[in-house]
BAMI-563476 format. One record per residue (C-alpha): residue number from 1; x, y, z. Coordinates in Angstrom, 1 decimal. Each point is the difference from the previous one (the first is absolute). Example, Ala and Ser with C-alpha at 12.3 -4.5 7.8 and 13.67 -1.06 7.14 Angstrom:
! residues 2
> 1_12.3_-4.5_7.8
> 2_1.4_3.4_-0.7
! end
This chain:
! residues 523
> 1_8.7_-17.4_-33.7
> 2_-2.6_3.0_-0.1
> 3_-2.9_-2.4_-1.4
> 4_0.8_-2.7_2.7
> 5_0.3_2.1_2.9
> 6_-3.8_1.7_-1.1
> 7_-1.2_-3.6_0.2
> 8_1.4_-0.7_3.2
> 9_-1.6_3.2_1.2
> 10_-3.3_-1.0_-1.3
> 11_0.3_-3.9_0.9
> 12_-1.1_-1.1_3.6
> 13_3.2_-1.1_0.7
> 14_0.3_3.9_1.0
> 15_-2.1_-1.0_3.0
> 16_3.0_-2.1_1.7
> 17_2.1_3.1_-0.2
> 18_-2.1_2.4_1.4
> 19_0.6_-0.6_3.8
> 20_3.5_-0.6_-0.1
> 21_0.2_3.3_-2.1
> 22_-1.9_1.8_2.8
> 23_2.5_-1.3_2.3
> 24_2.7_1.8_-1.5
> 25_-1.5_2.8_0.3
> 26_0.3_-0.3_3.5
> 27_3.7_0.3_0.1
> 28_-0.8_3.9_-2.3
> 29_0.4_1.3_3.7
> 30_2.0_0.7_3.1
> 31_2.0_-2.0_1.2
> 32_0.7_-1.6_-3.6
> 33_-0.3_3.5_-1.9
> 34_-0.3_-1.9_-3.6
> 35_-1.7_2.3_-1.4
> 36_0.1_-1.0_-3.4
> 37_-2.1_-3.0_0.6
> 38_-3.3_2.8_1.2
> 39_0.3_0.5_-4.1
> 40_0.5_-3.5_-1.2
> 41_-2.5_-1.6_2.4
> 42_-2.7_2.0_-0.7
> 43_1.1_0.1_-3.9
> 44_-1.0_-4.1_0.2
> 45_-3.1_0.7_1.0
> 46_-0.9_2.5_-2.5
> 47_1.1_-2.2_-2.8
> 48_-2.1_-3.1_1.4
> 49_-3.3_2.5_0.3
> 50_0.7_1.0_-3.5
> 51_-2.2_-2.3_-1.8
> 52_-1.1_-2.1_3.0
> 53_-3.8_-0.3_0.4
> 54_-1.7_1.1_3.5
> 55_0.1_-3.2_1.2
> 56_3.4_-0.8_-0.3
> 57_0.8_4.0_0.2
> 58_-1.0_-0.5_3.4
> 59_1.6_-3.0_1.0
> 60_3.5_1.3_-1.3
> 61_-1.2_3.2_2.5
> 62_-0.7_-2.1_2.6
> 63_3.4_-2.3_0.0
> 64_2.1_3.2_-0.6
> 65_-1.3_2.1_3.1
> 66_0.2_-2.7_2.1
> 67_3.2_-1.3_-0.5
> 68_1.2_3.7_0.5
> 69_-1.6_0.0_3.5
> 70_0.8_-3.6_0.8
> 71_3.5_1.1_-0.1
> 72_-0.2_3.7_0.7
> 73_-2.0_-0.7_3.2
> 74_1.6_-3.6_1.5
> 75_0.9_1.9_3.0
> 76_-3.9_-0.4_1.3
> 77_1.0_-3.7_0.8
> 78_2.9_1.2_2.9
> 79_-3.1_2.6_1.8
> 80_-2.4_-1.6_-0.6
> 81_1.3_-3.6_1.1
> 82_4.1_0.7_1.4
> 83_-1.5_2.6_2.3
> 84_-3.6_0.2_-0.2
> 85_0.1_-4.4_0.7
> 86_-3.3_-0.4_-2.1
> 87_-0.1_-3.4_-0.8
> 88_1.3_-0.5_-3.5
> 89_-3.4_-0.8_-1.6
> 90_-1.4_3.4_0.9
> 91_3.3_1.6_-1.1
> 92_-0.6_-1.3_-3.4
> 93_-3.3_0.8_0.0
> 94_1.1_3.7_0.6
> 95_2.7_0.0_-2.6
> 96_-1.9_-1.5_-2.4
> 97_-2.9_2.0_0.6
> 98_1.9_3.2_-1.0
> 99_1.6_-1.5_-2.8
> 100_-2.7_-0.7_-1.2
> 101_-2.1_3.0_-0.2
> 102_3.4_1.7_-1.7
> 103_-0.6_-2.1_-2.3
> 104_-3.6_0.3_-0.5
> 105_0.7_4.0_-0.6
> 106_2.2_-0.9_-2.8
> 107_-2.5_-2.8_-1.5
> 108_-2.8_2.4_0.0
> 109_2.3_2.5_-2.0
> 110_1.6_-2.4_-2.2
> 111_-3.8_-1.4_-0.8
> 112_-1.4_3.4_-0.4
> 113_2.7_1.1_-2.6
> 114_-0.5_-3.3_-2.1
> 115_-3.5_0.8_-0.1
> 116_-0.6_3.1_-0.5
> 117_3.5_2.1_-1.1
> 118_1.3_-2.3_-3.1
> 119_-0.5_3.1_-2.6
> 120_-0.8_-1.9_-2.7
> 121_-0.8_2.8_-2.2
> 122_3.3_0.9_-0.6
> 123_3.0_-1.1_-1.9
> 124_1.8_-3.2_2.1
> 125_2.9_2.0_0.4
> 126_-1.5_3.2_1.2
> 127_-2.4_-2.0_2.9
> 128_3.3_-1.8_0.8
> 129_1.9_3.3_0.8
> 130_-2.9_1.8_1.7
> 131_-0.4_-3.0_2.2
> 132_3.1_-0.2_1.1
> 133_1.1_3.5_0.0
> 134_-3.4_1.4_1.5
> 135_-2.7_-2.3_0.5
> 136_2.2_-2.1_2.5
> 137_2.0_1.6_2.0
> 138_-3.2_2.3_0.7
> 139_-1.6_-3.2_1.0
> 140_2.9_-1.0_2.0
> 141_-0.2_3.0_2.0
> 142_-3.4_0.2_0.6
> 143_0.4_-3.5_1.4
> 144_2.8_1.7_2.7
> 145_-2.2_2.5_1.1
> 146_-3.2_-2.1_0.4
> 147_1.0_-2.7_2.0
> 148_2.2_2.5_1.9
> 149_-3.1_1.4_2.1
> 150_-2.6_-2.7_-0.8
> 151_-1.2_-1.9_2.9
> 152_2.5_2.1_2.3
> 153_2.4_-0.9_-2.8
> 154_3.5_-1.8_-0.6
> 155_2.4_2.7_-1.9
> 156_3.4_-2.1_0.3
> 157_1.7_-0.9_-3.0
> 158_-1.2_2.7_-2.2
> 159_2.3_0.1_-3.3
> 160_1.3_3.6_0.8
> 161_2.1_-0.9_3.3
> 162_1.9_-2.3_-2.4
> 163_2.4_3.2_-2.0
> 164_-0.2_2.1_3.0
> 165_3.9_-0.2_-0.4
> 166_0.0_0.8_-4.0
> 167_-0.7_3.1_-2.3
> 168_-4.0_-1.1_-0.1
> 169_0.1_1.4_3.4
> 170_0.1_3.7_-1.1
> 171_-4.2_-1.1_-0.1
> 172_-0.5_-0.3_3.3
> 173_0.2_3.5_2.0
> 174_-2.4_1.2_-3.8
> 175_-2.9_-3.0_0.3
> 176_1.1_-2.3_2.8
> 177_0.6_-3.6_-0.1
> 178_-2.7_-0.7_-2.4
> 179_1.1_2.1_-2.6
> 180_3.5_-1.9_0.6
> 181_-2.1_-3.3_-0.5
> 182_-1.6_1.7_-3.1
> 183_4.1_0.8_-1.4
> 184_0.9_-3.4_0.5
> 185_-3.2_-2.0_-1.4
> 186_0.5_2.2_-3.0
> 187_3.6_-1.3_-0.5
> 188_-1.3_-3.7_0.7
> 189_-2.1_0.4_-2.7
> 190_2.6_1.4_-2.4
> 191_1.9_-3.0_0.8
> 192_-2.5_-2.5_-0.6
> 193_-0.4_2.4_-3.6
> 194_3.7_-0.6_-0.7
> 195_-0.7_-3.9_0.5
> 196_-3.0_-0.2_-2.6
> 197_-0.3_3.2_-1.8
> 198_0.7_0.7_-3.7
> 199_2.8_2.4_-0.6
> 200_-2.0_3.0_-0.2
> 201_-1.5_-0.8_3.6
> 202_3.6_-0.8_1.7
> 203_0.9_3.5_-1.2
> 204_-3.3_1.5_2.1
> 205_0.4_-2.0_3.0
> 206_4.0_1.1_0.1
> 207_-1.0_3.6_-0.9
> 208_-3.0_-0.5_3.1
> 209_2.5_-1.6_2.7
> 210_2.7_2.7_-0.5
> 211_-2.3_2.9_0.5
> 212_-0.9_-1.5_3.2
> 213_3.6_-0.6_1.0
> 214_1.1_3.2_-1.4
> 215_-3.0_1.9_1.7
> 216_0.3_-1.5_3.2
> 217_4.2_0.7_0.1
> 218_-1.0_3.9_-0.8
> 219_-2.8_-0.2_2.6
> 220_2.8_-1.1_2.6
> 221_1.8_3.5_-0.3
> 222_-2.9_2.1_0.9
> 223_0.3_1.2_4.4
> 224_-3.9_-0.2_0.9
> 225_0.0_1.2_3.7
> 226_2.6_2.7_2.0
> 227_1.8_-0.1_3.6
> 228_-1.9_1.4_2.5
> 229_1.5_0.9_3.5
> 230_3.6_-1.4_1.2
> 231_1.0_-3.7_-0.4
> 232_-1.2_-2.5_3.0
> 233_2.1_-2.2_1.5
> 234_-1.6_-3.4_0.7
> 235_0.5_-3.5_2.0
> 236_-1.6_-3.1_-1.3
> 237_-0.8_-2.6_3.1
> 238_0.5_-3.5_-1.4
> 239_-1.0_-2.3_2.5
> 240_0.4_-3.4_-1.5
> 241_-2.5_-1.8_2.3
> 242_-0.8_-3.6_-1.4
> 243_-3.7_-0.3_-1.0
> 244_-1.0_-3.1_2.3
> 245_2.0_1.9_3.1
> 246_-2.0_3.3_-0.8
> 247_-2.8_-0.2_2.0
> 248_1.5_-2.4_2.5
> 249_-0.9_1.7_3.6
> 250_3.0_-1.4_1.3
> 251_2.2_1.7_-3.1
> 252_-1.9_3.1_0.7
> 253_2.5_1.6_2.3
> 254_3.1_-0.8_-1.9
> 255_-1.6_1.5_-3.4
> 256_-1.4_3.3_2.3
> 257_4.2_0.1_0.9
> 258_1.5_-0.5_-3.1
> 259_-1.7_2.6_-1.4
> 260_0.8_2.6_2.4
> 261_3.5_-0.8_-0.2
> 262_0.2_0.3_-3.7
> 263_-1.5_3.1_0.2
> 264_1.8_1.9_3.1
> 265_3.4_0.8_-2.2
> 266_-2.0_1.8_-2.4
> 267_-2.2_2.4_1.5
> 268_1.6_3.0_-1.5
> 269_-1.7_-1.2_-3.5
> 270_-2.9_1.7_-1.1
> 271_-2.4_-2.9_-0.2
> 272_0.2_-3.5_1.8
> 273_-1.8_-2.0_-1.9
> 274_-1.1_-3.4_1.1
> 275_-1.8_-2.6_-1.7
> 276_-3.9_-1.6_-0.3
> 277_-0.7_-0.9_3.2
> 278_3.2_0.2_1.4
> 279_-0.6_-0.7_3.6
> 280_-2.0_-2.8_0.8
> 281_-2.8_1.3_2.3
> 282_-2.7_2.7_-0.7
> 283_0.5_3.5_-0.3
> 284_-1.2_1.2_3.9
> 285_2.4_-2.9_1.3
> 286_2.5_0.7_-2.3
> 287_0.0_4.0_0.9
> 288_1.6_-0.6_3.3
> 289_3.6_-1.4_-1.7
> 290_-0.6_2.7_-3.1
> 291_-0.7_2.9_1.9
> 292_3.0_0.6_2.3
> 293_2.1_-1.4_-3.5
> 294_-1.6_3.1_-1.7
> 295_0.4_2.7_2.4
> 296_3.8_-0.8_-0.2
> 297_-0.7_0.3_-3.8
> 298_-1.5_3.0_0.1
> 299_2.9_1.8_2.4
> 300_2.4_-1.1_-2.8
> 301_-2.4_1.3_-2.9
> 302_-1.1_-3.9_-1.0
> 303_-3.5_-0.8_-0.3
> 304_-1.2_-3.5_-0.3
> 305_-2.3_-1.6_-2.2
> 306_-1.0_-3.5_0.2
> 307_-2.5_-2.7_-1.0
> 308_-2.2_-1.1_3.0
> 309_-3.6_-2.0_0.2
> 310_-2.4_2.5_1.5
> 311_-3.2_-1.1_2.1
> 312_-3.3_2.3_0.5
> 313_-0.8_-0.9_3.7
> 314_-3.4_1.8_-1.4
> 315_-0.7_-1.4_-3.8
> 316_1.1_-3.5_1.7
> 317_2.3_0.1_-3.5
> 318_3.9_-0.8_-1.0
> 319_1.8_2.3_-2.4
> 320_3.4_-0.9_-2.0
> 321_1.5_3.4_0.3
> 322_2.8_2.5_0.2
> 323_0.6_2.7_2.4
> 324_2.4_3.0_-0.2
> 325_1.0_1.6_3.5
> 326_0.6_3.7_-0.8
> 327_-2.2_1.8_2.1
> 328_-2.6_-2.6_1.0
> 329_-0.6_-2.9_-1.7
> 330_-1.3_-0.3_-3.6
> 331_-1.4_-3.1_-1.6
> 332_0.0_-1.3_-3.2
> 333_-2.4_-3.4_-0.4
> 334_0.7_-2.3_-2.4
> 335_-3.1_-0.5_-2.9
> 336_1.0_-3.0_-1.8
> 337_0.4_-2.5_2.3
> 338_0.8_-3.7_-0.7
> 339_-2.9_-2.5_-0.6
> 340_0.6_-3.2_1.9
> 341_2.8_1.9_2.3
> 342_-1.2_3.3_1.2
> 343_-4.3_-0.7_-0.9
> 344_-1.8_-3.2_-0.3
> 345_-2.5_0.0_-2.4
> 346_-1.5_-3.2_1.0
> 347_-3.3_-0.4_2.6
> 348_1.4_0.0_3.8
> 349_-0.6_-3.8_0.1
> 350_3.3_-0.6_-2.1
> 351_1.7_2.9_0.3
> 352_2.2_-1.2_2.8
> 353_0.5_-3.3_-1.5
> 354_1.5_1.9_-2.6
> 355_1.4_2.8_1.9
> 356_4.2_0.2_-0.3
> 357_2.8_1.2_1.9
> 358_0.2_3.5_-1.1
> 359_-2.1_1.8_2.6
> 360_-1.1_-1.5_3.1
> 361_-3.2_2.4_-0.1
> 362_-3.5_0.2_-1.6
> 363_0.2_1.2_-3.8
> 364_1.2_3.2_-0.1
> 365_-1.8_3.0_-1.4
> 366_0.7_2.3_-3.1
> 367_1.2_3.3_0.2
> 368_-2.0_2.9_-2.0
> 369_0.4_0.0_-3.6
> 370_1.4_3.9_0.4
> 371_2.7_0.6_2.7
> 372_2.1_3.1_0.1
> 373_3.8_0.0_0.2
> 374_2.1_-0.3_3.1
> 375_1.1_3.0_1.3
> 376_3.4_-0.6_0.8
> 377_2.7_3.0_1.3
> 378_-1.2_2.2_-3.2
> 379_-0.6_-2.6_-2.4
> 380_-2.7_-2.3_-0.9
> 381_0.1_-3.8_-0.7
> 382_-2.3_-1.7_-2.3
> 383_0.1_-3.0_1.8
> 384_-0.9_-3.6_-1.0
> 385_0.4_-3.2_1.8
> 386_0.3_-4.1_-1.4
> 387_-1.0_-0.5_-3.6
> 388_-2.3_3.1_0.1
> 389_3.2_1.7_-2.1
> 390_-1.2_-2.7_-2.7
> 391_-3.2_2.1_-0.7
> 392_1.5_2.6_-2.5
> 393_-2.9_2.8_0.2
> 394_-0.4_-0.4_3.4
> 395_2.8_2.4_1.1
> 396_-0.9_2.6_-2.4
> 397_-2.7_2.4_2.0
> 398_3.0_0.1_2.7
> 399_2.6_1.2_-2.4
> 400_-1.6_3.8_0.2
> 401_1.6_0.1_3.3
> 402_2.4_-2.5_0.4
> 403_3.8_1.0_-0.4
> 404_1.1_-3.5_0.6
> 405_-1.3_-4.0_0.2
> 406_0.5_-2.3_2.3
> 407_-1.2_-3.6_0.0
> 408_0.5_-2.5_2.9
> 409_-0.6_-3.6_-0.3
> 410_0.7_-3.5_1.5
> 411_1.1_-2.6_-2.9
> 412_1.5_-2.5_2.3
> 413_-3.1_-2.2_-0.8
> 414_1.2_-0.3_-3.5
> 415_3.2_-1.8_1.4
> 416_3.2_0.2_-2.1
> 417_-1.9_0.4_-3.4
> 418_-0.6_2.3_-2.7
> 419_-2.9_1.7_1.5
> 420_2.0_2.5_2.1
> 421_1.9_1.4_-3.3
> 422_-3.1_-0.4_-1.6
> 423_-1.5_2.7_2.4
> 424_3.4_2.6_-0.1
> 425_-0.3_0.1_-4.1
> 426_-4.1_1.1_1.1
> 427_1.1_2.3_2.2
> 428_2.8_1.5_-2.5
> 429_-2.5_0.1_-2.1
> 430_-2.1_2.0_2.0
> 431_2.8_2.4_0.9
> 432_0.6_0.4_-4.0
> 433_-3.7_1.0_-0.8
> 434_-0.1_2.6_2.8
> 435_3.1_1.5_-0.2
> 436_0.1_-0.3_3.9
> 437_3.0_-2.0_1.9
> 438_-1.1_-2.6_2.1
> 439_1.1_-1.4_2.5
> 440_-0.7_-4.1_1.0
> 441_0.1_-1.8_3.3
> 442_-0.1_-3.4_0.0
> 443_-0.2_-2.6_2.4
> 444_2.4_-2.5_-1.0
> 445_0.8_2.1_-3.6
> 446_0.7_1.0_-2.2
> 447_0.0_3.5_1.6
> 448_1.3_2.9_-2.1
> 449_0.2_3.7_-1.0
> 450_-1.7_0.6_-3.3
> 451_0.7_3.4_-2.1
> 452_-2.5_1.8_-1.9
> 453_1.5_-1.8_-2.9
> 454_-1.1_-3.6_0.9
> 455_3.9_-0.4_0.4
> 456_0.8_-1.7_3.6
> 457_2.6_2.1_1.8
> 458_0.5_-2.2_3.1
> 459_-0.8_-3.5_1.3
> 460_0.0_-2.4_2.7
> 461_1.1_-3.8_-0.7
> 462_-3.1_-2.3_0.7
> 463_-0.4_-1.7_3.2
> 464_2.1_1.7_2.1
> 465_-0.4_2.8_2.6
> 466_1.4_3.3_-0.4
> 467_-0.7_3.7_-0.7
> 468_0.0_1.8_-3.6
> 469_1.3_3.4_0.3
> 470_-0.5_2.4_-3.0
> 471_-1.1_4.0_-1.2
> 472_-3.1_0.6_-2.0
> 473_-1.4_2.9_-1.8
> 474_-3.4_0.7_0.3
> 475_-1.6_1.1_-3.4
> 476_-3.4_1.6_-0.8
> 477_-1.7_0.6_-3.3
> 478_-1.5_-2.8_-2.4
> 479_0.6_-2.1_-2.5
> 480_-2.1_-0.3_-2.8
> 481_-1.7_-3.8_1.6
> 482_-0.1_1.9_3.2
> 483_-2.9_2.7_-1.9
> 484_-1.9_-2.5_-1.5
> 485_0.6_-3.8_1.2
> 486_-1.0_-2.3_-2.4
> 487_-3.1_1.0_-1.2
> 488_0.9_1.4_-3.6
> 489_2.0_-3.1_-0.9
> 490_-3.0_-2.1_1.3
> 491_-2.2_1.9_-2.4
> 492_2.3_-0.5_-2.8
> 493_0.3_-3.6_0.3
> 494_-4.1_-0.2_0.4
> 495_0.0_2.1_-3.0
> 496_2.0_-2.5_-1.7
> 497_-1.4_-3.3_0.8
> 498_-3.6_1.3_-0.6
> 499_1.0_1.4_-3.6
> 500_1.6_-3.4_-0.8
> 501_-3.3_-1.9_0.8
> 502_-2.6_2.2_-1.3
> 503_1.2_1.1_-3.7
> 504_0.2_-4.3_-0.4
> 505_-3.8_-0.1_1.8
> 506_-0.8_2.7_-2.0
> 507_0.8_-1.6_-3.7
> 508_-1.8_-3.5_1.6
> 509_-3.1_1.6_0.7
> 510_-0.1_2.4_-3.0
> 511_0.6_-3.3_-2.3
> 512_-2.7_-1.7_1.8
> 513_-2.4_3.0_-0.9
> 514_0.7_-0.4_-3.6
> 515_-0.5_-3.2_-0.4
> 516_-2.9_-1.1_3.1
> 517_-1.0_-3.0_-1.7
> 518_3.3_-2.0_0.0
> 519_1.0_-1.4_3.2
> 520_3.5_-0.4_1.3
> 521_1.7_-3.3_-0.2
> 522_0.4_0.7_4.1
> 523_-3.1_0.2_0.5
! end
């Protein structure tokens, strides 16, 4: 059985299993919650790179990553074509497109270690564990990181959001979620060990995946930040407004309504939150139905926060943002924004041809890359908005202030898929690494009240409107990812992966030296 599952492993009938294994992995995360299969999915892969060449190294890469984001990532088809109506070439276009440079990332790596990490100076069994133990997973999450902020960057599906709900998650609030990634990797490699190992290896990779389940259960005991000030009571405004009616001007007035009668019983909360770009109009039209809502807020001690698009009669330029009314209004401007929904990247000839239904107005303009908290009745929010919650390092400068989080966003272009649960196990994880409660207003859902533990304390169903009523405790102090992001475990990996190539460069070119007139049968 061992000998014939190594030849599989090192057959090109590995190949057909590669995209239907990164497929699976898809299903590692919310709403499916397998996590299991983020350890045997990735586990597949390692085995096939074992003794693959680069070529096929990177195919297997290739095939892998995109099945995982074929899968992970279907609910582009219902924006981009459901609501966005892009005609279903262009839509495929699109979806392949990103598939396809995920997979590229993982081709390059999977080529690169073939190459250049086999360690063939050392003992078979030795390389074998230090690839899979070390050399891998460091690889693995260097891969995360990268193509989390290259080219404006993709962080979805990162391995870590997949055991936000087991002991590994005692890793997060320490390194953030790519140290989780690092944890898991490590125990997909220990299985893929246990498949082809001898019986001293097995033993290592078992010791290996129990100190990082044991470590990251002991790490969960640990209380990293403190209560400051009393609890806040808050109301959650879900609106439930179908995408396609959003910006219809003759739903306007009925969505500018509903809200303000969701929100008129609960004024005596301390924060009305509403979601991204709640109300259908710009901010200076929208003031005239917020303002007189607020100053009944205010005389019953409520103070209103809400998404709104903002436009700079002077800059002639449209801002995603939020605005908290406690003493005048403060703005918080979105600095991801969506390519292909909220910026067009495209010369102006085609960019209305391509243009969607999300905004009707010119492409939108970042927000600065450092904003302060919102000032809100004592305490300050570190405020995100849409998928910018996705961007773990992003949110860190603010957490020397912050006391609490809050993130509002509009997934009702995502239809009834996994994309929205997707984006509440981000935001859990965000809440988790800073030790912060957060609190998430959604358009359609899923809108919740997050604890400083990752744990959801409240939560409305999907699709319907209503109001989510809760108390938070707003925390200071910082967790150990919250002092130094993710720059020491970045190092580490880089550490790794350049060790792993030069010490086999290293004996190449020093055998070359010795012996200058023979040439290589490569060459």
């Amino acid at each position: 059985m061992h000998v014939a599952l190594e030849r599989f492993f090192d057959s090109r009938a590995a190949l057909w299993f590669a995209a239907p294994s990164g497929a699976a992995l898809s299903l590692a995360f919310a709403p499916f919650d397998w996590w299991w299969l983020a350890v045997l999915c990735p586990a597949y892969l390692f085995l096939a790179w074992r003794n693959a060449p680069p070529r096929q190294a990177a195919r297997l890469g290739f095939w892998f990553t995109s099945g995982t984001y074929l899968a992970g990532t279907y609910w582009l088809y219902y924006s981009i074509h459901g609501i966005g109506q892009a005609p279903i070439w262009l839509t495929a276009f699109v979806m392949l497109a990103l598939v396809a440079i995920m997979g590229a990332y993982t081709a390059f790596l999977g080529y690169a270690l073939a190459r250049w990490a086999r360690l063939p100076h050392l003992r078979s069994q030795t390389a074998l564990v230090l690839r899979c133990l070390v050399i891998f997973p460091a690889a693995w999450v260097m891969l995360e990181w990268f193509r989390g902020w290259f080219l404006s960057g993709f962080p979805w599906l990162a391995l870590g959001y997949s055991h936000l709900d087991t002991l590994l998650s005692g890793w997060a609030p320490v390194g953030g979620v790519y140290t989780l990634s690092l944890a898991v990797a490590v125990c997909a490699g220990a299985a893929a060990l246990l498949v082809i190992g001898s019986m001293r290896t097995r033993i290592v990779a078992l010791a290996a995946a129990a100190g990082v389940w044991l470590a990251g259960a002991a790490l969960t005991r640990p209380v990293w930040t403190e209560a400051a000030g009393a609890p806040m009571t808050v109301a959650i405004v879900q609106g439930a407004v179908p995408q396609d009616l959003k910006w219809s001007a003759e739903h306007r007035d009925a969505t500018v309504r509903l809200y303000q009668e969701l929100s008129l019983p609960h004024l005596g909360a301390d924060i009305v939150l509403w979601p991204e770009s709640a109300l259908p109009i710009l901010a200076h039209e929208a003031m005239h139905y917020i303002e007189p809502l607020s100053r009944l807020a205010q005389d019953s001690g409520a103070r209103i926060i809400t998404g709104l698009v903002r436009y700079d009669f002077e800059r002639d330029e449209y801002y995603n943002g939020l605005v908290a009314l406690d003493d005048g209004a403060q703005w918080y401007y979105k600095r991801r924004l969506v390519p292909f929904g909220e910026f067009f990247p495209v010369p102006p000839f085609i960019r209305e041809w391509l243009r969607l239904m999300n905004l009707p107005y010119a492409d939108l303009t970042p927000g600065g890359r450092v904003q302060p908290a919102l000032s809100v009745k004592g305490q300050k929010f570190g405020a995100t908005i849409c998928y910018e919650d996705a961007y773990a390092a992003e949110q860190l400068a603010v957490l020397r202030e912050a006391t609490l989080l809050v993130n509002v966003t509009n997934d009702a272009w995502f239809g009834d898929s996994t994309a929205a649960h997707q984006h509440l196990q981000i935001s859990r994880m965000r809440a988790l690494e800073a030790g912060r409660p957060l609190l998430r207003a959604a358009n359609d859902g899923v809108s919740a009240i997050i604890g400083a533990d990752g744990e959801i304390q409240r939560r409305l169903p999907r699709f319907e409107p209503g109001v989510l009523t809760g108390v938070v405790q707003p925390r200071i102090g910082l967790t150990p990812y919250a002092r130094v992001g993710n720059y020491p475990l970045i190092l580490l990996c880089a550490v790794i992966l350049a060790a792993a190539c030069a010490t086999p460069l290293a004996g190449v070119i020093s055998a070359k030296r010795q012996a200058p007139g023979v040439r290589s049968a490569d060459s």
